[in-house]
C-alpha positions as CSV (number, residue, x, y, z in Angstrom):
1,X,-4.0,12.2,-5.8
2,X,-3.5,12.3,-1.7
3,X,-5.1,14.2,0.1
4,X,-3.4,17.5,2.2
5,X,-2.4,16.8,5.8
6,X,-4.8,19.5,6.9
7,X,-7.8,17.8,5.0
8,X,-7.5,14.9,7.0
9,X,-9.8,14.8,10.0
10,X,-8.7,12.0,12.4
11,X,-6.4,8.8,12.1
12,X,-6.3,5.5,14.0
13,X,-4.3,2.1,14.2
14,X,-6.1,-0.8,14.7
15,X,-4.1,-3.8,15.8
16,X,-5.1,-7.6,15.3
17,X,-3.0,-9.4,17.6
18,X,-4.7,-12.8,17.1
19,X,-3.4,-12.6,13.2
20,X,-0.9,-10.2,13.5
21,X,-2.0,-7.7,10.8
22,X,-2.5,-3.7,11.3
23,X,-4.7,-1.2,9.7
24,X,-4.3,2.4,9.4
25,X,-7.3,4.8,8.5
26,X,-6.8,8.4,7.8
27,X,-10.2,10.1,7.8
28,X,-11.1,13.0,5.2
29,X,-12.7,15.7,6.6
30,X,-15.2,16.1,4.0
31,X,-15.4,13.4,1.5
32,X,-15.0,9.7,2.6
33,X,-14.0,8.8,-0.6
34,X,-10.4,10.2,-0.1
35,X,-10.3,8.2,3.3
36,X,-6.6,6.6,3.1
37,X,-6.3,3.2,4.5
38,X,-3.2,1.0,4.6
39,X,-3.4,-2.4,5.7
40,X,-0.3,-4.2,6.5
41,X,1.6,-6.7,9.3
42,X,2.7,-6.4,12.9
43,X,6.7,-7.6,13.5
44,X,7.6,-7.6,16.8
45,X,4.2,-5.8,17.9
46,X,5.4,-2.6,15.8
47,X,3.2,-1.7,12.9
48,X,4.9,-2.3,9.6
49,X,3.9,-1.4,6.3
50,X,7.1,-1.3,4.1
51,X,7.3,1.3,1.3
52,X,3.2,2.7,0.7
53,X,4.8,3.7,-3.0
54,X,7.5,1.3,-4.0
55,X,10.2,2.8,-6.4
56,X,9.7,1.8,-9.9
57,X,13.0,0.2,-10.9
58,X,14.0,-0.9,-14.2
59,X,13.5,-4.4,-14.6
60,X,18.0,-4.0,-15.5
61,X,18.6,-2.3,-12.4
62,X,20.9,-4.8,-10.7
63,X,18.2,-3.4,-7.2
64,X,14.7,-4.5,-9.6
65,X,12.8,-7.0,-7.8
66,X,9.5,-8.0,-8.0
67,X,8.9,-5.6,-5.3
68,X,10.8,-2.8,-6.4
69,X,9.6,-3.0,-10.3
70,X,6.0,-3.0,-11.5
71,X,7.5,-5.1,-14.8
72,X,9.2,-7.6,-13.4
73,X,6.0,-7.9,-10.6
74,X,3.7,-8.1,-13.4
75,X,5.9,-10.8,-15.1
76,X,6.1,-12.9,-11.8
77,X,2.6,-13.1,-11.1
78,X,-0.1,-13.1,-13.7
79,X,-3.2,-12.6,-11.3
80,X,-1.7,-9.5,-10.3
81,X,-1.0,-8.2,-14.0
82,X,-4.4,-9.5,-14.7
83,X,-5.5,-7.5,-11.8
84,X,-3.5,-4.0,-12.3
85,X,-5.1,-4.3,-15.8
86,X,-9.0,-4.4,-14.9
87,X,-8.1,-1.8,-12.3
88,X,-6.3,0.6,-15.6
89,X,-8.7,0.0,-18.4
């Protein structure tokens, strides 16, 4: 579960121009266990993370791509099944 807006204690961007990625870290006021930190790319120096919680399409919806559905993801690349499995059991 997130954490509330007014849990949060301080955020920050940090930008790594030399390889272009970004990371965001929201800071819980109490426990730093519930920290939230995204990690993502720069494009066109603007911070870019895409969607944080993809829709789960229907591997039939004519919009299901690997991206948008956790089956067909988990079809296309078995590290990542393998991986979404140790992190579940």
């Amino acid at each position: 579960m997130l954490p509330r807006v007014k849990d949060m204690q301080s955020d920050s961007i940090t930008k790594y121009k030399d390889v272009s990625p970004f990371t965001h870290h929201a800071k819980h006021c109490k426990n730093s266990s519930k920290d939230v930190i995204a990690h993502d790319i720069l494009i066109h120096d603007k911070c870019d993370t895409g969607a944080l919680i993809p829709p789960d399409l229907s591997p039939t919806d004519a919009n299901a791509t690997p991206s948008a559905s956790s089956v067909l993801a988990m079809e296309g690349d078995p590290e990542f099944a393998e991986q979404c499995c140790k992190v579940t059991v």
